[in-house]
C-alpha positions in Angstrom: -20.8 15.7 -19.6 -22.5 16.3 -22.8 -25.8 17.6 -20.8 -23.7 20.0 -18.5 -22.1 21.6 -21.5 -25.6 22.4 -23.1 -26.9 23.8 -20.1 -24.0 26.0 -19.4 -23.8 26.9 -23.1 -27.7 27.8 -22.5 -27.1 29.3 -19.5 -24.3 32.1 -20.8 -26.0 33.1 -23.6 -29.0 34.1 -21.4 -26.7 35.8 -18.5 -24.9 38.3 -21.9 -28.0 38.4 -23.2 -30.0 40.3 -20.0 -26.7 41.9 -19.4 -26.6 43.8 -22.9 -30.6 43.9 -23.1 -32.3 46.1 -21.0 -35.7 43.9 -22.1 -34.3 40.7 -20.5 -33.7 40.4 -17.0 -33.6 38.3 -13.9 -34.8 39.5 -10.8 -32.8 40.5 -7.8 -29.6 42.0 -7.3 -28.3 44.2 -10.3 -24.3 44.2 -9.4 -21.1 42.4 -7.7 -21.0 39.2 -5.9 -24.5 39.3 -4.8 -26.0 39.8 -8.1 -23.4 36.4 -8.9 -25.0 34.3 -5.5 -28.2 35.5 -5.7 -29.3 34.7 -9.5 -27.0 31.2 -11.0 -29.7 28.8 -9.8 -32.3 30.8 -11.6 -30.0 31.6 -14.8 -29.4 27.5 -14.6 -33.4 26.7 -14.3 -34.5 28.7 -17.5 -31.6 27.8 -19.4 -33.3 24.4 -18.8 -36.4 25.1 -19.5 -35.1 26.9 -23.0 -33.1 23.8 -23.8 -36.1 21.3 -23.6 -38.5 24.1 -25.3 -35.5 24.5 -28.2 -35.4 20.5 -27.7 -38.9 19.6 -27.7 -41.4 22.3 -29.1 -39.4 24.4 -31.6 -38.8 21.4 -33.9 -42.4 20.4 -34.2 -43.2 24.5 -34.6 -40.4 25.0 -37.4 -42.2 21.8 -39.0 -45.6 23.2 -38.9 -44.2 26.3 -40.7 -41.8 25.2 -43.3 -43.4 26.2 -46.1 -43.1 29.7 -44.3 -39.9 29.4 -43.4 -39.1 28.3 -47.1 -41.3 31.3 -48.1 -39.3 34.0 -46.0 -35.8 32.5 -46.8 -35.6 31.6 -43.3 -36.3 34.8 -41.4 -39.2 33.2 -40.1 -36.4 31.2 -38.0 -35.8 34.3 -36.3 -39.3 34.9 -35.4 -39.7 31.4 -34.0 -36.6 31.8 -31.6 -38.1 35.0 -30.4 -41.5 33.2 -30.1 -39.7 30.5 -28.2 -37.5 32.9 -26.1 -41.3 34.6 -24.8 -42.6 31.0 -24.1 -39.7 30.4 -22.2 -40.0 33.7 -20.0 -44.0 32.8 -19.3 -42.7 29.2 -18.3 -40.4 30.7 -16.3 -43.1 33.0 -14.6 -45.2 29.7 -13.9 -42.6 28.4 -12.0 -41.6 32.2 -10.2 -38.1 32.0 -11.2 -37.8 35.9 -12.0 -36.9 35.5 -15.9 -38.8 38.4 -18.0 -38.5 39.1 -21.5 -40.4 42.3 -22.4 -41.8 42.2 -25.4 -41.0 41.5 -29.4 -38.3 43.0 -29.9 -36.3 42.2 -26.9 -36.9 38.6 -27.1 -35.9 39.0 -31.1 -32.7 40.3 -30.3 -32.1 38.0 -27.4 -32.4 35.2 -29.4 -29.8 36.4 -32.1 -27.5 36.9 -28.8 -28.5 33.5 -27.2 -27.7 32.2 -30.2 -24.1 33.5 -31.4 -22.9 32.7 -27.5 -23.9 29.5 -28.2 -22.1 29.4 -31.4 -19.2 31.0 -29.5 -19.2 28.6 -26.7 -19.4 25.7 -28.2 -16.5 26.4 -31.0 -14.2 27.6 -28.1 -14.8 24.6 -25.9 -13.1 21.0 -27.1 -15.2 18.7 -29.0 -16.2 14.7 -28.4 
């Protein structure tokens, strides 16, 4: 259960986030129902493939640069969750799944947003 609830917490926070960014998006249909049936198995894929990049790389990256972080006050955080949002999108684009993030600055902001639906989901939803 524990797994389903990261996945869809992953999951929503990339669907607001290419709905409000214009520099995030999934391919296919852009409205309705068919935007809906045509793009959750693809929105469920890269939030995987963010949740084991956020689970596996970005701990060992943020380790590498602590003294950075440290040095910045933490805003390098922010560029390391961007930098892991873009290596998310070129995964994604290994494995044709339709996920782009163009640029920076979109993946910057979609990482903030990623993030605070994350935060949101998981303080609305019932803890173990």
């Amino acid at each position: 259960m524990r797994f389903l609830m990261w996945l869809l917490t992953y999951a929503a926070g990339l669907s607001v986030a290419a709905w409000l960014l214009d520099g995030i998006w999934f391919e296919g249909a852009t409205s309705g129902q068919a935007e809906l049936q045509d793009k959750w198995l693809e929105v469920l894929a890269v939030a995987l493939i963010l949740g084991l990049v956020s689970t596996f790389i970005e701990p060992f990256v943020k380790l590498l640069s602590l003294p950075f972080i440290i040095l910045t006050l933490g805003f390098l955080l922010l560029v390391i969750n961007a930098g892991m949002l873009l290596f998310t999108a070129w995964v994604a684009d290994l494995f044709d799944l339709g996920f782009h993030v163009d640029g920076f600055w979109s993946a910057l902001v979609g990482s903030i947003i990623i993030t605070v639906v994350g935060w949101g989901v998981r303080i609305a939803l019932p803890g173990d």
